[in-house]
N, CA, C and O of each residue as an XYZ file, in Angstrom:
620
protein
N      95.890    132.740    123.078
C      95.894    131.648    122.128
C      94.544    130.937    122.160
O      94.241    130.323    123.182
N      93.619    130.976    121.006
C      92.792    130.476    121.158
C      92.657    129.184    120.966
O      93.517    128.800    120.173
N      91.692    127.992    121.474
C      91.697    126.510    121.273
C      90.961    126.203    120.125
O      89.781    126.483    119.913
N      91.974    125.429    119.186
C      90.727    124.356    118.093
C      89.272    124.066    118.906
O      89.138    124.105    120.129
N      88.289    123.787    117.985
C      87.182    122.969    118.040
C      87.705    121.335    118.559
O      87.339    120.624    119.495
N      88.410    121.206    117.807
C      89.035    119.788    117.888
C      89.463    119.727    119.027
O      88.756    118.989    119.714
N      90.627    120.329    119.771
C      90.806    120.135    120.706
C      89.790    119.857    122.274
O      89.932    119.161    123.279
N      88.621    120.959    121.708
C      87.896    120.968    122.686
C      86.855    120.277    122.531
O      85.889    120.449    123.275
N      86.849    119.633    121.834
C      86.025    118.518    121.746
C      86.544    117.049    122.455
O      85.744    116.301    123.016
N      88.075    116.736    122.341
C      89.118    116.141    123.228
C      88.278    116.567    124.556
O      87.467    115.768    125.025
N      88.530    118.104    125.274
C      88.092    118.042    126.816
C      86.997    117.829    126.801
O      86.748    117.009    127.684
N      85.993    118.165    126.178
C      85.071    117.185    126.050
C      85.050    116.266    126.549
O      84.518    116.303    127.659
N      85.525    115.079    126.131
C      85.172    113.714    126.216
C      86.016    114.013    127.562
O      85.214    114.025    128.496
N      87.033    114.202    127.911
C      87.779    114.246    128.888
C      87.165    114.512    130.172
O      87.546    113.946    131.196
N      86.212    115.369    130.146
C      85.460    115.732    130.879
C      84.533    114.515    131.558
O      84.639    113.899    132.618
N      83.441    114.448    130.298
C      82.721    113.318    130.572
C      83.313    112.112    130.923
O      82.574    111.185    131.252
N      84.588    111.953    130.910
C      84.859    110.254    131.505
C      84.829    110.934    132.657
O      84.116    110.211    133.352
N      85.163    111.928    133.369
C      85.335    112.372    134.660
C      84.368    112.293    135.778
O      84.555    111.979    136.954
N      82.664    112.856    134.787
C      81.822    113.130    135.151
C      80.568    111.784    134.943
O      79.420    111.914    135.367
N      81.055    110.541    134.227
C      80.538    109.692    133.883
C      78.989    108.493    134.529
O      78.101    107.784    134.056
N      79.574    108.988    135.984
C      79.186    107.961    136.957
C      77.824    108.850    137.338
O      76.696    108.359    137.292
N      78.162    110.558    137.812
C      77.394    111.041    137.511
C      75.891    111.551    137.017
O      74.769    111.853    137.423
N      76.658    111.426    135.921
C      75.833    111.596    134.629
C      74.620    110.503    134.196
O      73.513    110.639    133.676
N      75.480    109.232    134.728
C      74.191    108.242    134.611
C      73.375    107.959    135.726
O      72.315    107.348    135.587
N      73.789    108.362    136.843
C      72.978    108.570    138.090
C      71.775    109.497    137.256
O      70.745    109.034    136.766
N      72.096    110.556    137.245
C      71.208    111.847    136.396
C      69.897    110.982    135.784
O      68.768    110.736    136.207
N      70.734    110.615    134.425
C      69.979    109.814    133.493
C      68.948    108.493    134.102
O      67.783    108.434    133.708
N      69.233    107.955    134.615
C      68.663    107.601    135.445
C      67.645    107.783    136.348
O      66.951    106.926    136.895
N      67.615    109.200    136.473
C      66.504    109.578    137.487
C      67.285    109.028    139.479
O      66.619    109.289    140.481
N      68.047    108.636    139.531
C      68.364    108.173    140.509
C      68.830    110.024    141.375
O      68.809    111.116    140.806
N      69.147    109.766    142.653
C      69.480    111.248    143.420
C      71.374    110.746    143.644
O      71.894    109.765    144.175
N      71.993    112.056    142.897
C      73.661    112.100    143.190
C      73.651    112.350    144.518
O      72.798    113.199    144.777
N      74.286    111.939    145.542
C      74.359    111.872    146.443
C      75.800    112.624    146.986
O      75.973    113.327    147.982
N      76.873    112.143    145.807
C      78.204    112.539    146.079
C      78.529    112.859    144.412
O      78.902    112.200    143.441
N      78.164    114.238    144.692
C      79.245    114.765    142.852
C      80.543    114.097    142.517
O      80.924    113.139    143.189
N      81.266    114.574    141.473
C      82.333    114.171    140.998
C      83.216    114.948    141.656
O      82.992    116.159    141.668
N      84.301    114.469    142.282
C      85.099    115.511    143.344
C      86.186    116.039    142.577
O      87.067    115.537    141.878
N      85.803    117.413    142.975
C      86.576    118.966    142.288
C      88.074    118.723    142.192
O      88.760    118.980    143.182
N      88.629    118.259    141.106
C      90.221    117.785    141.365
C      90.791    119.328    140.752
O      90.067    120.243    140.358
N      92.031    119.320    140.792
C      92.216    120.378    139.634
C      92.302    120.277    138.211
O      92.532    121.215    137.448
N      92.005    118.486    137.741
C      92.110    118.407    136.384
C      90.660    118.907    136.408
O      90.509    119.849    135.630
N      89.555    118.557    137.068
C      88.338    118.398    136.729
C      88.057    120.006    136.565
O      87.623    120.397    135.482
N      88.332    121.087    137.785
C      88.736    122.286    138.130
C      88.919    122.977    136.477
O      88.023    123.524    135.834
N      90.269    122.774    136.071
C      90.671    123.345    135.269
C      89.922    122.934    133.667
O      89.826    123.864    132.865
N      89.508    121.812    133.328
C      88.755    121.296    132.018
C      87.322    122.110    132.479
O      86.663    122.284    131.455
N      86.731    122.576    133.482
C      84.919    123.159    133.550
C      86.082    124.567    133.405
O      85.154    125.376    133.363
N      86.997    125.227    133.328
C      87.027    126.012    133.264
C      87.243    126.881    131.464
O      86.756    127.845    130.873
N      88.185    125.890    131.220
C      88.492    125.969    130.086
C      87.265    125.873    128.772
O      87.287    126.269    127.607
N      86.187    125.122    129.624
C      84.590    124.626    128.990
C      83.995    125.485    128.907
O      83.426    125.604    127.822
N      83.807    126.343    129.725
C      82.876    127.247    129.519
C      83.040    128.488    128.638
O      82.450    129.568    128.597
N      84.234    127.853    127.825
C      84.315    128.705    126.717
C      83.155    128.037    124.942
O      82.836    128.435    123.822
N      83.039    127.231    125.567
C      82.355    126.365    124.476
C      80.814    126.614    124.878
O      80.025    126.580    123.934
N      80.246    126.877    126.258
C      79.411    127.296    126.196
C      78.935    128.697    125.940
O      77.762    128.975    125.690
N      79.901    129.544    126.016
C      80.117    131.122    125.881
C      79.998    131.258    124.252
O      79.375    132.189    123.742
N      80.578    130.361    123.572
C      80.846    130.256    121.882
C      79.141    129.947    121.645
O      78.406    130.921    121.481
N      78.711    128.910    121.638
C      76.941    128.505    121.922
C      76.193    129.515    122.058
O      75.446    129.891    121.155
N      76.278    130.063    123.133
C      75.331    131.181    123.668
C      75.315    132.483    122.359
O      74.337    133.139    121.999
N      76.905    132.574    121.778
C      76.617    133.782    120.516
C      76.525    133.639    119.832
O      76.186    134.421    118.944
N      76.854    132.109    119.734
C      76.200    131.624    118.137
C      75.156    130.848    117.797
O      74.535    130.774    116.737
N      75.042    130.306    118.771
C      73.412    129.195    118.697
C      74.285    127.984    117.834
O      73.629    127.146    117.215
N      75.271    127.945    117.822
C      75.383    126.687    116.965
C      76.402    125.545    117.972
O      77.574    125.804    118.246
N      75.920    124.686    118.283
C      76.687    123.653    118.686
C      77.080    122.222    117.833
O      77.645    121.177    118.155
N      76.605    122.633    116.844
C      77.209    121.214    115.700
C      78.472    121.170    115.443
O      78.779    120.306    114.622
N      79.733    122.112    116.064
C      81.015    121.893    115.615
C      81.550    120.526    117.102
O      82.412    119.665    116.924
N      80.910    120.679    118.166
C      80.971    119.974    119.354
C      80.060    118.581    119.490
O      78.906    118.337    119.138
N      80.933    117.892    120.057
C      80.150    116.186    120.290
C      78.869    116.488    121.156
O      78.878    117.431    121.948
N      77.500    115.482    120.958
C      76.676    116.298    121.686
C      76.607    115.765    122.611
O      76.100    116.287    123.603
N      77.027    114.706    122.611
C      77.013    113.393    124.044
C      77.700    114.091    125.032
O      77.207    114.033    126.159
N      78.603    114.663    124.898
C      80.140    115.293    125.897
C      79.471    116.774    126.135
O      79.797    117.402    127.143
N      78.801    117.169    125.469
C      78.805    118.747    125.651
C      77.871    118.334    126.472
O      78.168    118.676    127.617
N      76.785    117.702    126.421
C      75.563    117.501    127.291
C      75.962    117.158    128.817
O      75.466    117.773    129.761
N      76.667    116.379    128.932
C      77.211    116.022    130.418
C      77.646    117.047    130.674
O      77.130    117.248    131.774
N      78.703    118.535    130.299
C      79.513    119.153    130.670
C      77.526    120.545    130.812
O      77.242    121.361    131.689
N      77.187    120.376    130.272
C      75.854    121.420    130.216
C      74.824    121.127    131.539
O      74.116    121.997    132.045
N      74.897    119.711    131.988
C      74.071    119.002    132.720
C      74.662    119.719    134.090
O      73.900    120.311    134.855
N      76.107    119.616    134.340
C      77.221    119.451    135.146
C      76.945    121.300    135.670
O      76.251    121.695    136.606
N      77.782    122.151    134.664
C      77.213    123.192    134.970
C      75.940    123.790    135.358
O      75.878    124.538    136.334
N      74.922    123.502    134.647
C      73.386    123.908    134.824
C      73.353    123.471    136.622
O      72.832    124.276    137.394
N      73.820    122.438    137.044
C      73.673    122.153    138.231
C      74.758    123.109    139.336
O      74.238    123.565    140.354
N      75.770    123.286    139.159
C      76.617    124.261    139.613
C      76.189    125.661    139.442
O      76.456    126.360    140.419
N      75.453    126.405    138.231
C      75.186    127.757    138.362
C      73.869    127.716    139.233
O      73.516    128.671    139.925
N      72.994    126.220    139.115
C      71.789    126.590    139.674
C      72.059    126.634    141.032
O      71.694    127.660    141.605
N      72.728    125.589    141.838
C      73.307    125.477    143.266
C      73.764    127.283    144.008
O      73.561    127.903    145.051
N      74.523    127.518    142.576
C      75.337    128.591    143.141
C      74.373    129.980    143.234
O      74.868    130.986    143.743
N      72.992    130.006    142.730
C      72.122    130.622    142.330
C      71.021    130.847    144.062
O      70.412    131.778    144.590
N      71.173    130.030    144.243
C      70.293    129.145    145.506
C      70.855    129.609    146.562
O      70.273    130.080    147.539
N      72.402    129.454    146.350
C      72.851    130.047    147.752
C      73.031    131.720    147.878
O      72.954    132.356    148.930
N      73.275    132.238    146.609
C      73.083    133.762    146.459
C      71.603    134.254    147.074
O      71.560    135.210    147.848
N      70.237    133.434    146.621
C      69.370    133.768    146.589
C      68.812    132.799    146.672
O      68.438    132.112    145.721
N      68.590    132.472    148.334
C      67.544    131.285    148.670
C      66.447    131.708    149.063
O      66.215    132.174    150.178
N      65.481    131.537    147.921
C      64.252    132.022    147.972
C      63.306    130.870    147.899
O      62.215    131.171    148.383
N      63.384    129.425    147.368
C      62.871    128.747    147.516
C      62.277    128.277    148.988
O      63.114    128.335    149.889
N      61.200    127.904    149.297
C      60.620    127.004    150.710
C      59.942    125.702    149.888
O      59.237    125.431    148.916
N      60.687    125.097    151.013
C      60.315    123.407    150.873
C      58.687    123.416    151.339
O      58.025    122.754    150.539
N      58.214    123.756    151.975
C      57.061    123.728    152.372
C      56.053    123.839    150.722
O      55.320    122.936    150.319
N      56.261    125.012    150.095
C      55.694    125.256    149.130
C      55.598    124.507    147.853
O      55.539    124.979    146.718
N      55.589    123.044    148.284
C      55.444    121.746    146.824
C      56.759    121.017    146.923
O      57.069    120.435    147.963
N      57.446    121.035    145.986
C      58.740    121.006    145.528
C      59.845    121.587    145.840
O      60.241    122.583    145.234
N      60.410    121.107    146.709
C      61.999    121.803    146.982
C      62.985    122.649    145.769
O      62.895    122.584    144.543
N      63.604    123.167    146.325
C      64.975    123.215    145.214
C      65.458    121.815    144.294
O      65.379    121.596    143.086
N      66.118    120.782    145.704
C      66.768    120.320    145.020
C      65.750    119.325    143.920
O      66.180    118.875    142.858
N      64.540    119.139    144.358
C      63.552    118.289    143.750
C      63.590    119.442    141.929
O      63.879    118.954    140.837
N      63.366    120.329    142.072
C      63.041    120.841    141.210
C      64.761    120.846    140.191
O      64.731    120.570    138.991
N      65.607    121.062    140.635
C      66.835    120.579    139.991
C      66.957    119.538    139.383
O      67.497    119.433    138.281
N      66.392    118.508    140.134
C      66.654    117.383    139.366
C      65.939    116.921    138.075
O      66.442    116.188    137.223
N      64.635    117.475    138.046
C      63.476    117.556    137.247
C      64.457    118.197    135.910
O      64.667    117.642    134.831
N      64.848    119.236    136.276
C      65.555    120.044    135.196
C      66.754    119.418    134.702
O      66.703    119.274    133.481
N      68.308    118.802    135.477
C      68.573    117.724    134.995
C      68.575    116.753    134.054
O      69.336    116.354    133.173
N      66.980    116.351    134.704
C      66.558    114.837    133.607
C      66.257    115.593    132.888
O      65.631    114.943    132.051
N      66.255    116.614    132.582
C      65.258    116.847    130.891
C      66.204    117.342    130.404
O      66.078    117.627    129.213
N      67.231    117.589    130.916
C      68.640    117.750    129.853
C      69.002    116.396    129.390
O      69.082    116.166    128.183
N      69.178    115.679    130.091
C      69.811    114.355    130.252
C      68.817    113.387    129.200
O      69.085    112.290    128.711
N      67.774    114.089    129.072
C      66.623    113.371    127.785
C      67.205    113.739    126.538
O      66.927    112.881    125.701
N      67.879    114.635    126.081
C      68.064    115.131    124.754
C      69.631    113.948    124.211
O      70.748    114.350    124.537
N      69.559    113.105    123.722
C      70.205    111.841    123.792
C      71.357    112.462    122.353
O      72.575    112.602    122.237
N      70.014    112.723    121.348
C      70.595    112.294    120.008
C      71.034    113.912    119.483
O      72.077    113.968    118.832
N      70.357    115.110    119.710
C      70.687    115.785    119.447
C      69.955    117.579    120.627
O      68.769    117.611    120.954
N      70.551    118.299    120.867
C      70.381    119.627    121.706
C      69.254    119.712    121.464
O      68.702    119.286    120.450
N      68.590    120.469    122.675
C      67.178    121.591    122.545
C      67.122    122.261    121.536
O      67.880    121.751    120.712
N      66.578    123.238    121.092
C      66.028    124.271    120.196
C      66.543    125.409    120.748
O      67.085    126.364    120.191
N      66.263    125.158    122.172
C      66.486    126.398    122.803
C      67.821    126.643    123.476
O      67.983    127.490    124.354
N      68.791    125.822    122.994
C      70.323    125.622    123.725
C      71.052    126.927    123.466
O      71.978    127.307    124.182
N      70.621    127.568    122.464
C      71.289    129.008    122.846
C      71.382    130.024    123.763
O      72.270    130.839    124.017
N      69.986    129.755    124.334
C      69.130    130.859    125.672
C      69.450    130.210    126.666
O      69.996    130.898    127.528
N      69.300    128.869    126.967
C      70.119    127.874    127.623
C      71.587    128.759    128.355
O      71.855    129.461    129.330
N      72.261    128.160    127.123
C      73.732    128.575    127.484
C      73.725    130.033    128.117
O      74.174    130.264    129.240
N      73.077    131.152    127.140
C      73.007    132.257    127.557
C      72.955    132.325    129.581
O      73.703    132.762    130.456
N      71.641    131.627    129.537
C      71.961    131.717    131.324
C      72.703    131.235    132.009
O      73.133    131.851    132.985
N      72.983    130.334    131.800
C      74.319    129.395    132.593
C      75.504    130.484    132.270
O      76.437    130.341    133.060
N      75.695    131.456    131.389
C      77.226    132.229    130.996
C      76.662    133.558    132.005
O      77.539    134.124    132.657
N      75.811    133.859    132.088
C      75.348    135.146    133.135
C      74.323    134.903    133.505
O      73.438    135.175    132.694
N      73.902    134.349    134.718
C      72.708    133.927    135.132
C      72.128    135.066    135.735
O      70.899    135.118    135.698
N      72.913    136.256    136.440
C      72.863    137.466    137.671
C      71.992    138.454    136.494
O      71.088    139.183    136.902
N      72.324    138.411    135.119
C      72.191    138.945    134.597
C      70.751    139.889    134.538
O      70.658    141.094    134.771
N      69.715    138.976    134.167
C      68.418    138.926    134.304
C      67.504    138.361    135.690
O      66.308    138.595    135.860
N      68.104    137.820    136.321
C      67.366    136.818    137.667
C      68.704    137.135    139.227
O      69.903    137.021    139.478
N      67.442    137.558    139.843
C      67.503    137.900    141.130
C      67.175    137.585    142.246
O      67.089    138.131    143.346
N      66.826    135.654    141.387
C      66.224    134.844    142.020
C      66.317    133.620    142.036
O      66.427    133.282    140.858
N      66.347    132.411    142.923
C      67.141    131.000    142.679
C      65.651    130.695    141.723
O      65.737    130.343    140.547
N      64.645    130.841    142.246
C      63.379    130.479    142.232
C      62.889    130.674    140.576
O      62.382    129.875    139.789
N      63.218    131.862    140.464
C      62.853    132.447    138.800
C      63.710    131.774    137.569
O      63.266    131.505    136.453
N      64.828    131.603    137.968
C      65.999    131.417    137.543
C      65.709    129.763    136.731
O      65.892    129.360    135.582
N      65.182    129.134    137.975
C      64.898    127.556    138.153
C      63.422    127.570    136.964
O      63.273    126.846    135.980
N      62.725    128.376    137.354
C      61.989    127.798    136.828
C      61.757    128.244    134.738
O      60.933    127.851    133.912
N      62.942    129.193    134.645
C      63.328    129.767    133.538
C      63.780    128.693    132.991
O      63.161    128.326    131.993
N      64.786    127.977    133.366
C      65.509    126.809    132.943
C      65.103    125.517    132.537
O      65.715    124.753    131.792
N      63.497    125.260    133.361
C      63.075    124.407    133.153
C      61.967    124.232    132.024
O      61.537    123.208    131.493
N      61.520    126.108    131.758
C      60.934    126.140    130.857
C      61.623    125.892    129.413
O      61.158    125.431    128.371
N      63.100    126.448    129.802
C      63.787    126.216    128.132
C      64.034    124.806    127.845
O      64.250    124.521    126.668
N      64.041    123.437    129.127
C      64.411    122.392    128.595
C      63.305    121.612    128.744
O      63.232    120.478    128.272
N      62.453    122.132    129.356
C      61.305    121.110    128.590
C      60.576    121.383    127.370
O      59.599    122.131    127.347
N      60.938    120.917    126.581
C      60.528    121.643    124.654
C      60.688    120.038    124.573
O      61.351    119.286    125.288
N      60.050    119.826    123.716
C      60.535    118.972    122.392
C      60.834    119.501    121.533
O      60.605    120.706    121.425
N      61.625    118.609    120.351
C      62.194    119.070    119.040
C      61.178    118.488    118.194
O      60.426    117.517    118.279
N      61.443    119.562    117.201
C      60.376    119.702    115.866
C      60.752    119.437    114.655
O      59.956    119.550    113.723
């Protein structure tokens, strides 16, 4: 059974009240210290979500979705595939400039900049966050792929 737009635009927002506190830490530039803790509502709505980013990734179109809500839920993940990326393949050294998590957060805020409307590049975006293993064999490559697609301005 597949879900309305509508509906999932509901977990959406559902999401983001979840992830709220978060999210403005992010925005902020401030360091999360303590994520939003993994309930099974929270569990089950990132699961059900990442069908909206899977829809994105083949279509490039996210105008049927709120962008405020999708962005927190994009912010949220991007940080979970990158984490989960890191521990597959910790290739980063702190010694060498910028840490991981320094460089995460960098990437983060520049999601967390796109206020009024998505990147350009939110299709390629999504694309990695839906198969990151795909192409990158590396926390390091991966990271810095990501940061190239969200630092763009819009035109």
């Amino acid at each position: 059974m597949e879900i309305s737009r509508e509906k999932l635009n509901e977990k959406l927002a559902s999401f983001d009240k979840l992830v709220e506190v978060e999210i403005n830490l992010i925005t902020s530039g401030e360091k999360v210290t303590k994520p939003t803790q993994q309930t099974p509502e929270y569990l089950s709505l990132r699961q059900e979500l990442e069908k909206v980013v899977e829809d994105i990734s083949k279509t490039g179109e996210p105008s049927p979705y709120d962008w405020k809500c999708l962005r927190s839920f994009i912010i949220v993940m991007a940080r979970d595939v990158l984490n989960q990326m890191y521990s597959a393949f910790p290739d980063m050294k702190s010694n060498q400039g910028e840490s991981f998590e320094e460089e995460l957060d960098v990437i983060l805020q520049f999601i967390s900049g796109f206020e009024s409307k998505p990147p350009f590049t939110l299709q390629r975006i999504c694309e990695l966050l839906i198969n990151p293993k795909k192409n990158y064999k590396s926390s390091k490559k991966i990271l810095f792929a990501l940061e190239k697609l969200v630092n763009v301005t819009a035109n």
